[in-house]
N, C-alpha and C positions, 0 to 999 in steps of 0.2 A: 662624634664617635659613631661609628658604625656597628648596624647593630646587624647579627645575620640570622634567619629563622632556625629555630632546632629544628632539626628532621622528624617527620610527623610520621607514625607509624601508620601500617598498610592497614585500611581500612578494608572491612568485608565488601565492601562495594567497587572495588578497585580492580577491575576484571579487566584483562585486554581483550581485546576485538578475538583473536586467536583460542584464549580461552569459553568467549561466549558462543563462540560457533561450534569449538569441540562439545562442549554442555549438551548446545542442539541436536549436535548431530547423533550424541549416547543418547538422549532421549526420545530423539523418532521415531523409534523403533515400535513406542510401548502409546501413540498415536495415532488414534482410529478415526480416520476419515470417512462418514456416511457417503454411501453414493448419490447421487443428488441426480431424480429424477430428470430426463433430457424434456427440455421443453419442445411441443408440439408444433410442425409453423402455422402460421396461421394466415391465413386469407387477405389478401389487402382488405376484401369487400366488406370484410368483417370491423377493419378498423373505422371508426370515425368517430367524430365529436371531437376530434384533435386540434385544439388552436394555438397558435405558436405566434406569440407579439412579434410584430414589422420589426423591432430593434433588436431580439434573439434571430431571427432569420438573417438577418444582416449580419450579425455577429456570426455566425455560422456558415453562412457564405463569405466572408471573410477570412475563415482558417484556411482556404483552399491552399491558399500561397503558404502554406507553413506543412502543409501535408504533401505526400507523392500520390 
């Protein structure tokens, strides 16, 4: 015998894509983004003590061919 599921009722959780983006976009509005200080450049001469393991620089110089 074949047996078929009742139909399960809408859970609160049950949002489409369409409704979670409409959500966002009414609540944007009320969304306070601090300005975040620009960072200063700085010097090569200033950087050092920087060590970087043979097999991360490898791996590094190997993304070349996956980058433009």
């Amino acid at each position: 015998m074949t047996q078929y599921p009742a139909p399960r009722e809408p859970q609160e959780s049950d949002f489409s894509l369409a409704e979670l983006c409409g959500d966002g976009a009414r609540m944007a509005p009320h969304w306070v983004t601090p300005s975040a200080p620009e960072a200063a450049p700085v010097s090569p001469a200033l950087i050092h003590g920087v060590d970087v393991p043979a097999d991360s620089a490898r791996l590094i110089a190997a993304t070349s061919e996956y980058g433009a």
